[in-house]
ChimeraX commands (.cxc) that place a marker at each C-alpha (Angstrom):
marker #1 position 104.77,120.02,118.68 radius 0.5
marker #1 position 106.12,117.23,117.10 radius 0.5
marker #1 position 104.16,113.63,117.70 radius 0.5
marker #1 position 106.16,110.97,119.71 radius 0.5
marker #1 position 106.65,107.28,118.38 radius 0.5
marker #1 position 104.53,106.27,120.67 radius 0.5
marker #1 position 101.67,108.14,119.64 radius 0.5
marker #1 position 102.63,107.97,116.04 radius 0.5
marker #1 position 102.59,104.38,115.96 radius 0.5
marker #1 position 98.70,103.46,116.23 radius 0.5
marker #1 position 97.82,105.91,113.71 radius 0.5
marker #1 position 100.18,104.24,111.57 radius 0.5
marker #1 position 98.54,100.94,112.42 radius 0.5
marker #1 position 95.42,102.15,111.11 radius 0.5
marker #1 position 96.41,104.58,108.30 radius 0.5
marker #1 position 98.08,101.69,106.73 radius 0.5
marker #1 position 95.88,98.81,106.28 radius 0.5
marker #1 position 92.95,101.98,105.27 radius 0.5
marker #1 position 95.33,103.05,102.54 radius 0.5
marker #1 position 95.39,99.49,101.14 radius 0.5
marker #1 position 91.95,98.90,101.59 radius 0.5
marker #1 position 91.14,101.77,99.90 radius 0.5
marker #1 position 93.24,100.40,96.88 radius 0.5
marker #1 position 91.28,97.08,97.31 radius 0.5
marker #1 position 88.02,98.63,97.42 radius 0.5
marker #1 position 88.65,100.39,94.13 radius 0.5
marker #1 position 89.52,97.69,92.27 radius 0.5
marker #1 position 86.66,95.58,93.79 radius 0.5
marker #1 position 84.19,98.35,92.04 radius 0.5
marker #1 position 86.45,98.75,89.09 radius 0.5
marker #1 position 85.67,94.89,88.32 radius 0.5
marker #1 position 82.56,94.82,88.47 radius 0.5
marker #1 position 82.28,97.07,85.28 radius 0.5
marker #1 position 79.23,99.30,86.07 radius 0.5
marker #1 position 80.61,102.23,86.55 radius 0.5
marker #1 position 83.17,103.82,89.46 radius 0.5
marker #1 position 84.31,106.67,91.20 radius 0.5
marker #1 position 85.09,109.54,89.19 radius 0.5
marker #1 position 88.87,109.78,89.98 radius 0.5
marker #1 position 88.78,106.44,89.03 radius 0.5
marker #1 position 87.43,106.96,85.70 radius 0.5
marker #1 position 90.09,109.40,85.13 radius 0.5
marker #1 position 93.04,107.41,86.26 radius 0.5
marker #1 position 90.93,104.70,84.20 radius 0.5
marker #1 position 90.69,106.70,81.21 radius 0.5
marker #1 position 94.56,107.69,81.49 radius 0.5
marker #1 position 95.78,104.06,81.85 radius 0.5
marker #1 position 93.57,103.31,78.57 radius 0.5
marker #1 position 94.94,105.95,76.52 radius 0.5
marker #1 position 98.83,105.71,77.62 radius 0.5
marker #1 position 98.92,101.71,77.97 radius 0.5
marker #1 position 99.70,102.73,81.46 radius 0.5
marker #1 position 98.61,100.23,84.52 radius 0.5
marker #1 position 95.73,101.72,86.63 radius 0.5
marker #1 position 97.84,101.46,89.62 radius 0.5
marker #1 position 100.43,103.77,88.09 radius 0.5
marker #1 position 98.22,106.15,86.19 radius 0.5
marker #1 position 96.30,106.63,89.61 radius 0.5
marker #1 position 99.40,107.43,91.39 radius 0.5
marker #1 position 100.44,109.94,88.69 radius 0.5
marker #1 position 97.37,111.25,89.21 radius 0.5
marker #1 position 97.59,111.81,92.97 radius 0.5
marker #1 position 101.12,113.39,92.71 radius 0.5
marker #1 position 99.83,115.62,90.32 radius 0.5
marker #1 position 97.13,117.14,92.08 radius 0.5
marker #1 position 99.36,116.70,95.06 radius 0.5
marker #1 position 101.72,119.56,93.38 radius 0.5
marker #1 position 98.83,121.63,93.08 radius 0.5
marker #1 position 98.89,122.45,96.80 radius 0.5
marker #1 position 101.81,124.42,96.35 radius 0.5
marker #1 position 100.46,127.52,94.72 radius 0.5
marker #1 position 97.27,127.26,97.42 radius 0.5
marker #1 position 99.66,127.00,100.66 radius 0.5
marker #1 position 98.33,123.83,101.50 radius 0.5
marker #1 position 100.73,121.75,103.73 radius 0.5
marker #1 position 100.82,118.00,103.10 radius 0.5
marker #1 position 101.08,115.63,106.20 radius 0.5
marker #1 position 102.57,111.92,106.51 radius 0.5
marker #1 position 99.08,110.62,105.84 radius 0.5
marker #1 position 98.70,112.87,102.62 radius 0.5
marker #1 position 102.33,111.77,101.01 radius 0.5
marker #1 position 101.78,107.94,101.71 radius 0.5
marker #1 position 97.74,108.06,100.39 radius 0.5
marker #1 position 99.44,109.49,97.35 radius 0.5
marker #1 position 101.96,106.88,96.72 radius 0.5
marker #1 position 100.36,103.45,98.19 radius 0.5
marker #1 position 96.70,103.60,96.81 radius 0.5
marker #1 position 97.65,102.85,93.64 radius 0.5
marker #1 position 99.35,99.93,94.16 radius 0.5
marker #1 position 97.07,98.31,96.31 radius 0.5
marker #1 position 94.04,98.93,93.29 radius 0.5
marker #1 position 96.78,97.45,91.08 radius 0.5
marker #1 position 97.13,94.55,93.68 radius 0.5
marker #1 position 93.59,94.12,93.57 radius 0.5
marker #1 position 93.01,94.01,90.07 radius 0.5
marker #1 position 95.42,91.19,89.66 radius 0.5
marker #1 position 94.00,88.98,91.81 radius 0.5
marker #1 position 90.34,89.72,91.98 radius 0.5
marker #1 position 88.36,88.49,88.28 radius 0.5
marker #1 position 85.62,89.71,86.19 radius 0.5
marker #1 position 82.40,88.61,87.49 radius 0.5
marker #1 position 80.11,86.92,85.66 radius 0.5
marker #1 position 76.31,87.69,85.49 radius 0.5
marker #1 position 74.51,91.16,86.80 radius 0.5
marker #1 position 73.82,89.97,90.26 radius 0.5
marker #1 position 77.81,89.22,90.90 radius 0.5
marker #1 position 78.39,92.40,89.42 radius 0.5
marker #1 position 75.89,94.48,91.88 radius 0.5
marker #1 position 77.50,92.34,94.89 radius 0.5
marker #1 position 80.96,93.02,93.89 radius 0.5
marker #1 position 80.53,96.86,93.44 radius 0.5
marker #1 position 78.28,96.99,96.55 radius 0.5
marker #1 position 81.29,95.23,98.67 radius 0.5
marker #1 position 83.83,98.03,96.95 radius 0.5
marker #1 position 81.41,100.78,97.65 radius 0.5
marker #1 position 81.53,99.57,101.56 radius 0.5
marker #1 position 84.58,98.78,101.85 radius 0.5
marker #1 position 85.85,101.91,100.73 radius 0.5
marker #1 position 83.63,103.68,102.95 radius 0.5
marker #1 position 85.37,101.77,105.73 radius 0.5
marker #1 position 88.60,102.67,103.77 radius 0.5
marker #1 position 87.96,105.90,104.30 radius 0.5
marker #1 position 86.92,105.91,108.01 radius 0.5
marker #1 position 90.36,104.47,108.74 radius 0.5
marker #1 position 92.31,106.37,106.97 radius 0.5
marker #1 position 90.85,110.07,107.70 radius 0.5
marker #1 position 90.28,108.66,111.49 radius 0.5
marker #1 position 93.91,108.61,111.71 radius 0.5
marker #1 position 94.24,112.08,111.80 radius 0.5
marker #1 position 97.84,112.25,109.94 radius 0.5
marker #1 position 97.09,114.36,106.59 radius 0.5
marker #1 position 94.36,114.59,104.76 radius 0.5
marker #1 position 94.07,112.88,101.00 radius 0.5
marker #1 position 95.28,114.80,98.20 radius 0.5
marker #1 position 92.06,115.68,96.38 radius 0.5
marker #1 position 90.65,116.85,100.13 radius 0.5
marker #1 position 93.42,119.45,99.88 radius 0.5
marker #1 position 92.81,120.79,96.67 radius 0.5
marker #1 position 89.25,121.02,97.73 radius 0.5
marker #1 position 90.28,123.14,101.00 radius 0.5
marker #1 position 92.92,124.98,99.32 radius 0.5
marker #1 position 90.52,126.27,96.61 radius 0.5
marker #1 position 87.76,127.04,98.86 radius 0.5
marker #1 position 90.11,129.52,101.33 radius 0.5
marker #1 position 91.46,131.03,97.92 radius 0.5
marker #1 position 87.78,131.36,96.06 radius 0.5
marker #1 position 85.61,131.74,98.96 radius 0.5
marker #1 position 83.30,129.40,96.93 radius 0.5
marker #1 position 81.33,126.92,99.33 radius 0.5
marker #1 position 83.24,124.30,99.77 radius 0.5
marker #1 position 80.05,121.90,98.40 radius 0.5
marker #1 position 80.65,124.00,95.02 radius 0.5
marker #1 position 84.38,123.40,95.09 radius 0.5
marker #1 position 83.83,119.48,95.53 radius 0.5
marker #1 position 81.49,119.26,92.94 radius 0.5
marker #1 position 83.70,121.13,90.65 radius 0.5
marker #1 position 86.49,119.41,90.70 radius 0.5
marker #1 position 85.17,116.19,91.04 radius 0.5
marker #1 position 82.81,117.01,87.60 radius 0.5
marker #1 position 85.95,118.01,86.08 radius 0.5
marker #1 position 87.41,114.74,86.86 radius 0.5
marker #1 position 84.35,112.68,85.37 radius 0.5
marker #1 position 84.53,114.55,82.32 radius 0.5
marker #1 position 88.26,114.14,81.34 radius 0.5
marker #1 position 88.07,110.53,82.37 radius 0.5
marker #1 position 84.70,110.00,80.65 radius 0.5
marker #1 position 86.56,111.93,77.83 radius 0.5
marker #1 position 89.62,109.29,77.73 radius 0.5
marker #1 position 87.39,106.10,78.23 radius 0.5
marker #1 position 86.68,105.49,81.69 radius 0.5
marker #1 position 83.96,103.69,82.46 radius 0.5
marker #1 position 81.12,105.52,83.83 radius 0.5
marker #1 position 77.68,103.63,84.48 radius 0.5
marker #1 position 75.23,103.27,87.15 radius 0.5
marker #1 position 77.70,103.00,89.79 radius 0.5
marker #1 position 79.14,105.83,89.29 radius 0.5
marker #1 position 75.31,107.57,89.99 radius 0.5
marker #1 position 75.39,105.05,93.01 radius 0.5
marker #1 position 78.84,105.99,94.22 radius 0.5
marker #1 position 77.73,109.76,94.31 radius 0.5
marker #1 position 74.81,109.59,96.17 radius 0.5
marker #1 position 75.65,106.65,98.99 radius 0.5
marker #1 position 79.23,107.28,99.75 radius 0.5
marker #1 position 78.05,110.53,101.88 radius 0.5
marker #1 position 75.81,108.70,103.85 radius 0.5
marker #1 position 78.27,105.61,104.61 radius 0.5
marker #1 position 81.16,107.83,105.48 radius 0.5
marker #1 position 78.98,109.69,107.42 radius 0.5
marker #1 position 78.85,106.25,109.85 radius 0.5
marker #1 position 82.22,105.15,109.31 radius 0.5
marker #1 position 84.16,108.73,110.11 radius 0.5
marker #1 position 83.03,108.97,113.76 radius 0.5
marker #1 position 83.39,105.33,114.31 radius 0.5
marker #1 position 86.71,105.32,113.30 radius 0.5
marker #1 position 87.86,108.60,114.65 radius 0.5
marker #1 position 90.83,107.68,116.97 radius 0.5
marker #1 position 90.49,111.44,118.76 radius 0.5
marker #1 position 87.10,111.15,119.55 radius 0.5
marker #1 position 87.65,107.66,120.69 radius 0.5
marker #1 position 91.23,108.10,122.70 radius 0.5
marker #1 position 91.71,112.10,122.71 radius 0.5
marker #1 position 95.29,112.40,124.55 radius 0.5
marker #1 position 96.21,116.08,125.07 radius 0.5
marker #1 position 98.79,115.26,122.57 radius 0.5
marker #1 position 97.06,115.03,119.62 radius 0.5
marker #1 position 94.41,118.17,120.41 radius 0.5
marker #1 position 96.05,119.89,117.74 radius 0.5
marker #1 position 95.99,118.12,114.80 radius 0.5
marker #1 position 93.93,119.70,111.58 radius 0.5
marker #1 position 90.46,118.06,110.93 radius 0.5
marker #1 position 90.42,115.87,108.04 radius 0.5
marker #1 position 87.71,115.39,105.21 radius 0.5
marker #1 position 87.17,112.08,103.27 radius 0.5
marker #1 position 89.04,111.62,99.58 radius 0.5
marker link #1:1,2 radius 0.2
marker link #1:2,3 radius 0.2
marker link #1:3,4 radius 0.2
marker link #1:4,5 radius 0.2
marker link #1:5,6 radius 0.2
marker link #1:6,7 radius 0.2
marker link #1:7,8 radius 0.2
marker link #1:8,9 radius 0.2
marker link #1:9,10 radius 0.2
marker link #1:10,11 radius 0.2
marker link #1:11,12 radius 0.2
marker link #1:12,13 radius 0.2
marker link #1:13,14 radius 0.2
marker link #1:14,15 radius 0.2
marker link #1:15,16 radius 0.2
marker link #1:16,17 radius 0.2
marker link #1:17,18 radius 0.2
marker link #1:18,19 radius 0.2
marker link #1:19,20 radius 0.2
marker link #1:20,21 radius 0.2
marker link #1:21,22 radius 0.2
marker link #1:22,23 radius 0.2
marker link #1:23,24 radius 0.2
marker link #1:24,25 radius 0.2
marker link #1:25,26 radius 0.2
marker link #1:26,27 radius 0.2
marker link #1:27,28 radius 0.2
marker link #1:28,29 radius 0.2
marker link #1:29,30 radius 0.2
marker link #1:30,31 radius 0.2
marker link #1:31,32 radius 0.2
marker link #1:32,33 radius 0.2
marker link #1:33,34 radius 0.2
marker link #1:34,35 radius 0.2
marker link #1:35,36 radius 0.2
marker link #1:36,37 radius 0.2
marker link #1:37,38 radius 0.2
marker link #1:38,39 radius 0.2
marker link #1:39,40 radius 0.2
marker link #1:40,41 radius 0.2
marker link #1:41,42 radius 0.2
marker link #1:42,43 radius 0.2
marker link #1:43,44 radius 0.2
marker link #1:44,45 radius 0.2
marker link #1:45,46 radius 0.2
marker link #1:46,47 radius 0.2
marker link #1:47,48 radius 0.2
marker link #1:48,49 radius 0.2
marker link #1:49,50 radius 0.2
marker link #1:50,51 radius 0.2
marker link #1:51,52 radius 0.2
marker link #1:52,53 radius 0.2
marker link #1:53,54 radius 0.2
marker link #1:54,55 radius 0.2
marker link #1:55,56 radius 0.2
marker link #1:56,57 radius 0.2
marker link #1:57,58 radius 0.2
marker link #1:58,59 radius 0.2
marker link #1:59,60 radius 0.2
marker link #1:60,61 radius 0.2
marker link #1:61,62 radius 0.2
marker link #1:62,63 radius 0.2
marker link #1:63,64 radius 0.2
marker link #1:64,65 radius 0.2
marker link #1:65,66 radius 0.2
marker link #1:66,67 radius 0.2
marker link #1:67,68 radius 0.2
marker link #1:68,69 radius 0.2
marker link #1:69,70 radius 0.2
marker link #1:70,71 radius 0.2
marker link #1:71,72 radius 0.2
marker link #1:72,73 radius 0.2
marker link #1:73,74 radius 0.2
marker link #1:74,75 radius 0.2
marker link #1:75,76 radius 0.2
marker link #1:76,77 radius 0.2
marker link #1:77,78 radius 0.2
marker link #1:78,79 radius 0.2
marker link #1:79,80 radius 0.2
marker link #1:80,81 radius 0.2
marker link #1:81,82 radius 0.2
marker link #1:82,83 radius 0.2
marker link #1:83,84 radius 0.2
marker link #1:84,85 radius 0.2
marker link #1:85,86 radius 0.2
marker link #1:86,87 radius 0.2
marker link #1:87,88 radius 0.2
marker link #1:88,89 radius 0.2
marker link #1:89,90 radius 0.2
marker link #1:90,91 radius 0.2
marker link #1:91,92 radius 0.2
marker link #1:92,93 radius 0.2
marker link #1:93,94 radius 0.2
marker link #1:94,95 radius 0.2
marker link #1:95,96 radius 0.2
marker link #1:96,97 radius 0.2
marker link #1:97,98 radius 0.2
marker link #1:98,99 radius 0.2
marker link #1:99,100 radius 0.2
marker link #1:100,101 radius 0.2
marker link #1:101,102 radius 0.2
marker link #1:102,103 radius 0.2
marker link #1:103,104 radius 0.2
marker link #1:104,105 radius 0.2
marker link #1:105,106 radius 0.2
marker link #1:106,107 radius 0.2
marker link #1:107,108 radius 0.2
marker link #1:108,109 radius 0.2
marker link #1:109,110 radius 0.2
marker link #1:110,111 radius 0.2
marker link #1:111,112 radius 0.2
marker link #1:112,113 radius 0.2
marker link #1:113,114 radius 0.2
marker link #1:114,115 radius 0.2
marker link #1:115,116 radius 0.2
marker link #1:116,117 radius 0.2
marker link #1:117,118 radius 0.2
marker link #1:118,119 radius 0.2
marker link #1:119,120 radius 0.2
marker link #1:120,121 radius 0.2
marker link #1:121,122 radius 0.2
marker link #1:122,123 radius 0.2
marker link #1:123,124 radius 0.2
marker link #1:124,125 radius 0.2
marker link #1:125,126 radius 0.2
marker link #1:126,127 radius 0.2
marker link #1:127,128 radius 0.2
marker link #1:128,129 radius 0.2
marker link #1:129,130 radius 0.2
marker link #1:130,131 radius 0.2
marker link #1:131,132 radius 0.2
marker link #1:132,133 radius 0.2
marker link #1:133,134 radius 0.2
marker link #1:134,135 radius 0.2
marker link #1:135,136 radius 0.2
marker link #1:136,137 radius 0.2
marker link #1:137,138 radius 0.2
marker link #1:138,139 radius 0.2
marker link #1:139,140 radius 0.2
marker link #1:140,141 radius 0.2
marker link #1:141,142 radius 0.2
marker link #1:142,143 radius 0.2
marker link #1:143,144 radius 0.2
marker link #1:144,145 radius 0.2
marker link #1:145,146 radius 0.2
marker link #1:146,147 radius 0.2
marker link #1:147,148 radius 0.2
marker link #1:148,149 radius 0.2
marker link #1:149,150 radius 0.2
marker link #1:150,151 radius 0.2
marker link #1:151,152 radius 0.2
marker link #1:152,153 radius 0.2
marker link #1:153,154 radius 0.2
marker link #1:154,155 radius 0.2
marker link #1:155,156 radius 0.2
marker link #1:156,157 radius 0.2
marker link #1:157,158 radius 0.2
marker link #1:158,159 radius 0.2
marker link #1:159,160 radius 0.2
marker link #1:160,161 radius 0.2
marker link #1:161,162 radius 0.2
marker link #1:162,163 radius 0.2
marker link #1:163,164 radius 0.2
marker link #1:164,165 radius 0.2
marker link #1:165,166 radius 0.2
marker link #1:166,167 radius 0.2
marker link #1:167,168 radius 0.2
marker link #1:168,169 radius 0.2
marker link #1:169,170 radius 0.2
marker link #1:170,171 radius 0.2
marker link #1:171,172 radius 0.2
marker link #1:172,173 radius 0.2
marker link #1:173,174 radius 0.2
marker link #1:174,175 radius 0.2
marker link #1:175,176 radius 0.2
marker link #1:176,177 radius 0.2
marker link #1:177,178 radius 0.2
marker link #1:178,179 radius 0.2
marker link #1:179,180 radius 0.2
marker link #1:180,181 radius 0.2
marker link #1:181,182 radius 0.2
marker link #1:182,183 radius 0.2
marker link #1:183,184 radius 0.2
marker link #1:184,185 radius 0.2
marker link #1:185,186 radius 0.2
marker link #1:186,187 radius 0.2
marker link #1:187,188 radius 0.2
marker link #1:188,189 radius 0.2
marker link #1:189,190 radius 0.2
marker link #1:190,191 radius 0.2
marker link #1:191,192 radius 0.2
marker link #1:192,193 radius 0.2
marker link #1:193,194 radius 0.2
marker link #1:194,195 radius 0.2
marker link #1:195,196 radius 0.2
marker link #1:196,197 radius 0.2
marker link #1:197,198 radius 0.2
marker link #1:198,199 radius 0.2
marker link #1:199,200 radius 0.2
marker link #1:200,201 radius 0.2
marker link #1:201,202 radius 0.2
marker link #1:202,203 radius 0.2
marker link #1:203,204 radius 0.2
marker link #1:204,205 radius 0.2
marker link #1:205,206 radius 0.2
marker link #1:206,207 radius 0.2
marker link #1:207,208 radius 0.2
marker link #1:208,209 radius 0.2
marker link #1:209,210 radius 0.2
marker link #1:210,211 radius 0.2
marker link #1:211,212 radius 0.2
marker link #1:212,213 radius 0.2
marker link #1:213,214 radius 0.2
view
């Protein structure tokens, strides 16, 4: 059943300004130079080796593994199409405006306000409920196909990602170790505080697919 304006409109209000914090949040971590998320490192390694901007390499590299749903049956929702295409240039936003730091300690504060920020980010954008990211779907799509546990599938692909962009130049430190193990645990607060079904569930809306973070 198709959603009305009405209810469509709210979850626009918050899937927005999530997408382009998300971007924000990215480039606050990508600053601070000690390492970032592994899809980051790969759209960071891309935009090294092509002369590419981040913002541009990232999107390429959302619309690719966007096409990748095709073969696995995986339907893409509002949500997933604009997280594809606005992300990027957000982070690009970001990255013009926010500078270097200078010194360790203004390095550890700047990734530590990314690293929440995106977990807020992500609250917003998944609590929503109108698509899930791109990478999510590759991970579902792959686990219904494989029949792999979906922990297995994560790690995979996200590994695979680290590599290649490790490979091309990315920048992979400490933060990226940090990113790994406290993103979990601060999505795991910001998903259910966010979650606009759990906080308003009209009988409208019962239907819509669950939704895990990017």
């Amino acid at each position: 059943m198709p959603m009305s304006r009405t209810a469509l409109a709210p979850r626009l209000l918050q899937l927005l300004p999530g997408l382009f914090l998300f971007g924000i949040a990215s480039s606050l971590m990508i600053r601070a130079g000690i390492g970032i998320a592994p899809w980051d490192v790969l759209a960071q390694g891309i935009a090294q080796r092509s002369g590419w901007s981040f913002g541009l390499a990232s999107n390429l590299v959302s619309i690719a593994v966007l096409s990748m749903w095709w073969p696995l049956r995986q339907r893409p929702g509002l949500g997933t199409v604009l997280n594809a295409l606005l992300v990027g240039p957000s982070a690009q936003c970001g990255l013009n405006l926010i500078p270097a730091p200078q010194g360790l300690p203004m390095q550890l504060l700047l990734f530590a306000a990314g690293l929440v920020l995106l977990a807020v980010a992500t609250g917003l954008y998944i609590g929503a409920h109108l698509g899930p990211g791109p990478r999510d779907g590759l991970m579902t799509g792959l686990h219904a196909r494989t029949g792999r546990a979906i922990w297995k599938v994560r790690t995979l692909i996200e590994a695979s990602a680290l590599a290649v962009g490790w490979w091309l130049g990315g920048n992979v430190g400490p933060g990226t170790l940090a990113f790994a193990l406290l993103i979990g645990p601060l999505c795991g607060i910001t998903l259910p505080l966010f979650d606009r079904d759990r906080r308003h569930p009209p009988a409208a809306t019962a239907s819509l697919p669950d939704q895990a973070p990017k």
